[in-house]
Legacy VTK file of the C-alpha trace (Angstrom):
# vtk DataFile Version 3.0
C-alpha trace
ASCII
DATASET POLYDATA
POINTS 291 float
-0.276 -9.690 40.203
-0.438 -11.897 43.692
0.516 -10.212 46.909
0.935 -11.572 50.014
1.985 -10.056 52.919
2.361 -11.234 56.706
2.432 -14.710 57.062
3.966 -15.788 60.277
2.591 -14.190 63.161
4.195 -11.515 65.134
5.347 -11.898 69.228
6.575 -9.221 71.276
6.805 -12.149 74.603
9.299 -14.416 72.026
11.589 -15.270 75.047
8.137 -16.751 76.933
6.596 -18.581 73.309
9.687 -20.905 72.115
7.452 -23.695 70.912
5.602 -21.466 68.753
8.490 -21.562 66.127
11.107 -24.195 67.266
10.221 -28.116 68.131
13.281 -28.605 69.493
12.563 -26.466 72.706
9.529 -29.234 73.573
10.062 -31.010 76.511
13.319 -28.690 77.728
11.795 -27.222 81.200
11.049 -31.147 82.514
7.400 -30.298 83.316
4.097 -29.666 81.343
3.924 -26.334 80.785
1.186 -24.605 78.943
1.154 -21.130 77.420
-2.232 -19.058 76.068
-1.701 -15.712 74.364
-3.826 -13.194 72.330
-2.070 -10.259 70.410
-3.691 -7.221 68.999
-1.898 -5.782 66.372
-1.793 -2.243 65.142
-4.617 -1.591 67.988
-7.181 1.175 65.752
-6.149 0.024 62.220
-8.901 -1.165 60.360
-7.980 -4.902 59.588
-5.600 -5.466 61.798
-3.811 -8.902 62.531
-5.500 -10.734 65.890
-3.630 -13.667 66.663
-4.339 -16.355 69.416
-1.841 -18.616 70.607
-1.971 -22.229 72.487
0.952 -24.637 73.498
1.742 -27.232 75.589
4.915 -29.386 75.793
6.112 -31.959 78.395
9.090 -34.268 78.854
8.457 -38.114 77.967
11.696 -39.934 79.880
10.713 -43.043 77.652
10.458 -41.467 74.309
14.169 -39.825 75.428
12.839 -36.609 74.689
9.765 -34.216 74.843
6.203 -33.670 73.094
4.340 -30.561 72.395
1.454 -28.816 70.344
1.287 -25.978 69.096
-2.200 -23.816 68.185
-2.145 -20.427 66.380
-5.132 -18.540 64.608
-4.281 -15.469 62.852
-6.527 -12.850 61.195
-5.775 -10.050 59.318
-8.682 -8.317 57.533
-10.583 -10.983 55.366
-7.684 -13.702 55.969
-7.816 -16.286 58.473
-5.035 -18.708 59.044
-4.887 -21.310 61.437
-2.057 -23.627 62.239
-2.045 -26.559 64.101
0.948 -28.659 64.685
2.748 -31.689 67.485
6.416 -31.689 67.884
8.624 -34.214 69.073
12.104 -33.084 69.990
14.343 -35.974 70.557
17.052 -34.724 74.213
20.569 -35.821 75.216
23.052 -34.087 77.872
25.671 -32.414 75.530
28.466 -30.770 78.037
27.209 -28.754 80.779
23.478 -28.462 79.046
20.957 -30.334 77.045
20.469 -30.267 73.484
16.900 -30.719 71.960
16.380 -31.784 67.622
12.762 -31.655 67.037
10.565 -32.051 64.007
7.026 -30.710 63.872
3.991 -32.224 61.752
0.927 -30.426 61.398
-1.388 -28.798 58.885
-1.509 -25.026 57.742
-5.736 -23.976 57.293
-5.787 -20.753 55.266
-9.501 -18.564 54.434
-10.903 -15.490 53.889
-14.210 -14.676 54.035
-14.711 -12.733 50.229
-15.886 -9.434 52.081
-13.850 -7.283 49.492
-14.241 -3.495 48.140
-12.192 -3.364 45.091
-11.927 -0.660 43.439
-13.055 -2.026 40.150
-14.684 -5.083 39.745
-13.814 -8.638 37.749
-10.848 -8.712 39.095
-10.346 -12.632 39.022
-7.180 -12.247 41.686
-10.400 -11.152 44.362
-12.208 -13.978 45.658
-15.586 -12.993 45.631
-17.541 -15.345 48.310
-16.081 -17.388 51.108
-12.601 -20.034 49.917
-10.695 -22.196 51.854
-7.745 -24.601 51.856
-5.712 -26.519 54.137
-1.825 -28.318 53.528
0.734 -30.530 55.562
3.040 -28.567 57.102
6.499 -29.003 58.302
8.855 -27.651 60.624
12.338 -28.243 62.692
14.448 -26.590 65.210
17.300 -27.375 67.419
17.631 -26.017 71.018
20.122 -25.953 73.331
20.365 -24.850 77.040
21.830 -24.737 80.206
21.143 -23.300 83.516
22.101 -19.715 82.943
22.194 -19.118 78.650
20.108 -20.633 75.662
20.304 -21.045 71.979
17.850 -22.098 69.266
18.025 -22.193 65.250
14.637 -23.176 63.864
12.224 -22.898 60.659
8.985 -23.397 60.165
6.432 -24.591 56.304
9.827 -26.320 55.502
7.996 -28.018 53.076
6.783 -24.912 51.427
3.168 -25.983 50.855
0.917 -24.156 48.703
-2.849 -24.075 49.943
-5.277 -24.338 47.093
-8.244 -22.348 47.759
-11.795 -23.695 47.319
-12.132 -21.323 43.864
-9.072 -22.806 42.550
-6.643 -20.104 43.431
-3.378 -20.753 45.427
-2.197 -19.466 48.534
2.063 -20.375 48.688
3.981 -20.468 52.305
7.107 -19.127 52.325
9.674 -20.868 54.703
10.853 -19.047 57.465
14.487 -19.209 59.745
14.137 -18.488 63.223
17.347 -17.213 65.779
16.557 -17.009 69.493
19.416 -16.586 72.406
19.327 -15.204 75.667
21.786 -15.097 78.664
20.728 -15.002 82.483
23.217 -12.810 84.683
22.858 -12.857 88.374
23.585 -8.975 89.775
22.770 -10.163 93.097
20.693 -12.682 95.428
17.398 -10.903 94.623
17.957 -9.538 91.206
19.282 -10.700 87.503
19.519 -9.538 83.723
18.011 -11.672 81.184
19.182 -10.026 77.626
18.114 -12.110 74.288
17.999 -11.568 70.668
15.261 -12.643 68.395
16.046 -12.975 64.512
12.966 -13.772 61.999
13.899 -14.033 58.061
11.855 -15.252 55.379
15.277 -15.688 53.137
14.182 -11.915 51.822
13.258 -9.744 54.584
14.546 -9.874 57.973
13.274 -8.535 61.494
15.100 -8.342 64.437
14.306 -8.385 68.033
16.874 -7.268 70.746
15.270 -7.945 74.405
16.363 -7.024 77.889
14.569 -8.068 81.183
14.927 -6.870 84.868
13.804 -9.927 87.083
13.032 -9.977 90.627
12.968 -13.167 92.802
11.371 -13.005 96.564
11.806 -15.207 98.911
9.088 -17.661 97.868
11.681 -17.698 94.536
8.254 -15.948 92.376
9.768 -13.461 90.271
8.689 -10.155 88.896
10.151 -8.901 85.984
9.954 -5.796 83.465
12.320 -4.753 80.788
12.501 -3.254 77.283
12.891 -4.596 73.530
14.218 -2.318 70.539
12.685 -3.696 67.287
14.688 -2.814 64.015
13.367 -0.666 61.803
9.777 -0.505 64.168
10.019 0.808 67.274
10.376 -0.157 71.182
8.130 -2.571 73.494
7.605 -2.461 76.715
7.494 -5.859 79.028
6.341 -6.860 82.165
4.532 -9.723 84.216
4.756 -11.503 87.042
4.569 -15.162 88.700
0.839 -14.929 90.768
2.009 -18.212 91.968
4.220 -21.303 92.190
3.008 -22.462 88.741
0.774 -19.351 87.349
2.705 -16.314 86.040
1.312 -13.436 83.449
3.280 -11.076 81.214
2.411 -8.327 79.090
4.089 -6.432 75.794
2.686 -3.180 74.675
4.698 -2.420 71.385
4.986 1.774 70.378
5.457 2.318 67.050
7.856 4.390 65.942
8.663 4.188 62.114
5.085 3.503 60.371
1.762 5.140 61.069
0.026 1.428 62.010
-0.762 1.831 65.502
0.951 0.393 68.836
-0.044 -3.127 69.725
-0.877 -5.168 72.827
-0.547 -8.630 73.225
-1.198 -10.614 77.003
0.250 -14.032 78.339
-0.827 -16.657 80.707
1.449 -19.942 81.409
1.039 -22.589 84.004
3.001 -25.398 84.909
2.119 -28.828 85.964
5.101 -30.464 87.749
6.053 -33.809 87.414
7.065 -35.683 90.516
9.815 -38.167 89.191
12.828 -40.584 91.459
15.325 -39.443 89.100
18.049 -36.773 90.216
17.417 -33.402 89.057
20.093 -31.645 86.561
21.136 -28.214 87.370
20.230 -27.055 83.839
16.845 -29.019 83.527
15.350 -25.868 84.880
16.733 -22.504 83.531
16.604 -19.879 85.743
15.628 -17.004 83.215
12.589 -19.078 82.186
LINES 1 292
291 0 1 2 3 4 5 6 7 8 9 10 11 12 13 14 15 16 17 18 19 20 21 22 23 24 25 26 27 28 29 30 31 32 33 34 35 36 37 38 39 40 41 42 43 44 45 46 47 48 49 50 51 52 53 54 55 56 57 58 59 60 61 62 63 64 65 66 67 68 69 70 71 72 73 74 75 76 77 78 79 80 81 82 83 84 85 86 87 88 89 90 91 92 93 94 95 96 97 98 99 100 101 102 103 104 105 106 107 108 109 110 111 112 113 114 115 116 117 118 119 120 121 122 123 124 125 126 127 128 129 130 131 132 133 134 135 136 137 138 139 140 141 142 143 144 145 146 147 148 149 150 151 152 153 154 155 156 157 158 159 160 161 162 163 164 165 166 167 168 169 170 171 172 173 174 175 176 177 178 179 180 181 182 183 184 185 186 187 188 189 190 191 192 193 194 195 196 197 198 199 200 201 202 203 204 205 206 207 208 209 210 211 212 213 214 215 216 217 218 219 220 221 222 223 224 225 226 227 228 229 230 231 232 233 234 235 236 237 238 239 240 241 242 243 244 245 246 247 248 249 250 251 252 253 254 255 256 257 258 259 260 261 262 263 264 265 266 267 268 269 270 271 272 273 274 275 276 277 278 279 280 281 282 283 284 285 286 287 288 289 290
């Protein structure tokens, strides 16, 4: 009997990591922005999923829309996966926002490195020495957004590839549906609520994030902010970061565990943005505030 497990990657910092699972949101913020994160998993558990996470994404006024990549390696025990794929998100002013309809192209590397201790041997299911495999692999999302709320509907291996290993066994990608939303409510000139939901289904099991964030804005407008998520069915994280400077800003999630014995995780997150000096007039929604 195949079993497979975890294939998408876990975030606790969703609201910060858009591109990771929806194209649509490339280009959106009308800079180049770049995001790194690393996320420790079950922190103690032997085998336990450490994931690494690179984007970028920018707005291309001549290709009426955005670009981005997106890099994620994943291990968990003896699996590696590594994704790799550029989005192009296609924008348009729809009421008082902008909508973005992306598509992203890219290919799916799965491994594992044959360091088993079955219980029994000749198990043919078991590779036995070091497989690999790599497949095209799709993914789409639309985002919308204006200055104070967001929306995005997404999925990612659309295409449902199946890897084939190096030994001849397959490794199959389920498709997976993606629901982020968050609202930005001003309390008053220094601070705001930014509440947001994040829904992840694989069409049988669902998981579902429900965020709330404190933010702070001096007078240089950097913001500090800290807040709370509850995860279904798993337990709370805790949030916080802060912009260092104009362009630099840091957050941190430390999830506690509260329904299984795995272990609280940690995950960190760096982003910097490069501005773009353009002539054209700025839209109030081109930057939302809660981002």
């Amino acid at each position: 009997m195949d079993v497979f497990a975890q294939q998408d990657p876990q975030f606790s910092q969703n609201m910060f990591n858009k591109l990771a699972n929806n194209p649509g949101f490339a280009g959106s913020r009308g800079n180049v922005a770049t995001s790194v994160l690393h996320r420790s998993q079950w922190i103690g558990f032997e085998g336990s999923p450490s994931t690494q996470n690179f984007s970028i994404d920018a707005e291309i006024p001549f290709l009426n829309g955005g670009v981005g990549l997106n890099i994620v390696n994943d291990k968990i025990a003896q699996f590696s996966n590594l994704g790799l794929q550029a989005s192009y998100a296609y924008r348009t002013e729809l009421g008082v926002g902008q909508i973005g309809m992306g598509m992203s192209v890219g290919m799916f590397q799965s491994s594992s490195d044959g360091n088993f201790n079955p219980a029994s041997t000749g198990d043919k299911k078991i590779p036995m020495g070091t497989v690999q495999g790599s497949k095209l692999d799709l993914g789409g999302g639309v985002y919308f957004n204006t200055q104070d709320m967001y929306i995005g509907i997404s999925s990612t291996h659309m295409n449902e590839p199946i890897i084939d290993w190096s030994d001849g066994k397959q490794y199959p990608l389920k498709r997976h549906y993606f629901l982020i939303s968050g609202y930005y409510h001003e309390i008053n000139p220094v601070l705001s609520l930014n509440p947001s939901i994040y829904l992840k289904s694989d069409g049988a099991t669902n998981q579902l994030d429900i965020n709330s964030n404190i933010i702070y804005t001096n007078q240089n407008n950097n913001q500090m902010w800290g807040g709370v998520s509850y995860r279904l069915d798993e337990g709370l994280i805790l949030l916080a970061g802060m912009d260092i400077n104009e362009d630099l800003r840091f957050g941190l999630g430390y999830d506690v565990t509260m329904v299984n014995p795995m272990g609280n995780s940690l995950e960190f997150m760096l982003g910097y943005d490069f501005k773009i000096k353009t002539n054209k007039a700025i839209s109030k929604y081109k930057n939302p505030r809660f981002l």
